[in-house]
C-alpha positions in Angstrom: 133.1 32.2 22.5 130.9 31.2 19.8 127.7 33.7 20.7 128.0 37.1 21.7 129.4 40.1 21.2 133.0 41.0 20.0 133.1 44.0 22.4 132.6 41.5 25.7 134.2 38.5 24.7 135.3 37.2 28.7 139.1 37.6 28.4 138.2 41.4 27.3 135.7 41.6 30.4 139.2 40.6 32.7 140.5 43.7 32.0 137.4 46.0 33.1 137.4 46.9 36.2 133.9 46.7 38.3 132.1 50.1 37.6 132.9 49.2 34.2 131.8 46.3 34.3 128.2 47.2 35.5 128.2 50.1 33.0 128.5 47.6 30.5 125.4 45.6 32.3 123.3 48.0 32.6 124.0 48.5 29.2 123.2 45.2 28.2 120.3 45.4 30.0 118.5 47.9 27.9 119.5 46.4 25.1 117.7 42.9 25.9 114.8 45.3 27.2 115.0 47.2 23.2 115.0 43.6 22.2 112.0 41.9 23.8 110.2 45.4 22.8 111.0 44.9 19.0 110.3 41.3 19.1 106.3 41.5 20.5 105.6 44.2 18.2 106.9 42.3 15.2 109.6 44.5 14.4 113.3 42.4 15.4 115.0 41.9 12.3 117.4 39.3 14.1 116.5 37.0 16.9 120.1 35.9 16.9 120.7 39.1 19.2 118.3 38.2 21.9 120.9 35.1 22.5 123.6 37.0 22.3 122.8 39.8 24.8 121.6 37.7 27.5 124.8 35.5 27.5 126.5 38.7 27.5 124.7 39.5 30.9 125.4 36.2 31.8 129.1 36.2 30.9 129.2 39.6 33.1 127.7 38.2 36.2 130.1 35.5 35.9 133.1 38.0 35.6 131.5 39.7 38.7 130.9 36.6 41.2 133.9 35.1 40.3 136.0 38.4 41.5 134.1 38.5 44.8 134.3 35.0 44.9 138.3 35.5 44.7 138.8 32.9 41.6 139.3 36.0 39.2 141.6 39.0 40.3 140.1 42.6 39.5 142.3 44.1 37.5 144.8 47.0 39.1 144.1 50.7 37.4 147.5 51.6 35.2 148.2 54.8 34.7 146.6 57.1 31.5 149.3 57.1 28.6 148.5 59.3 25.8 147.5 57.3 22.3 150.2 59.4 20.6 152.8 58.9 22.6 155.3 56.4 21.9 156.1 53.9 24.2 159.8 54.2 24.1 162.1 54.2 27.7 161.8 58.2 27.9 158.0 58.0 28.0 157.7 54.9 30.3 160.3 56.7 32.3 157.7 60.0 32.3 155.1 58.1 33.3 156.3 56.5 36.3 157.8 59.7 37.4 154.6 61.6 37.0 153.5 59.1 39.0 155.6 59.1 42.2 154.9 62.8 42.1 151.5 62.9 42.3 151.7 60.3 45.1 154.2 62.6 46.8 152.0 65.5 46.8 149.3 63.6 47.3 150.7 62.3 50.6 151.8 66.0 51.6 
């Protein structure tokens, strides 16, 4: 990726899943909106970002039709681990087994 922006390079945007992914559009969005705003009233400092933000839209849309397209797989939601945890046998041991019981008493 030569253009664009760190945050949504398209090996990042594979692990979003899709609500994310059109947070970050909408996001993006604005932006380009902030953008075209700054640049008719003389104000944009860097016309690089224009660039950058619409292939960012465009790499997202990509990422989007591809997974209903069935070329890219949607990533499956893991489980929250605490930051501060280490990931040592115990804790990966914890996790799964807070796991199976919230399925249990979610089945119950």
């Amino acid at each position: 990726m030569a253009i664009g922006s760190k945050e949504l390079a398209s090996h990042e945007l594979d692990t979003f899943e899709n609500e994310r992914l059109f947070d970050e559009l909408k996001k993006a969005k604005e932006e380009l909106f902030n953008l075209r705003f700054q640049s008719a009233t003389g104000q944009l400092e860097s016309h690089g970002r224009l660039r950058a933000v619409k292939r960012d839209i465009a790499r997202i849309y990509t990422v989007l039709r591809e997974r209903e397209l069935g070329i890219r797989a949607t990533p499956v939601a893991a489980p929250a681990v605490a930051k501060d945890e280490k990931k040592t046998k115990k804790a990966k041991t914890a996790v799964v087994e807070d796991a199976a019981v919230e399925t249990e008493t979610k089945e119950a």
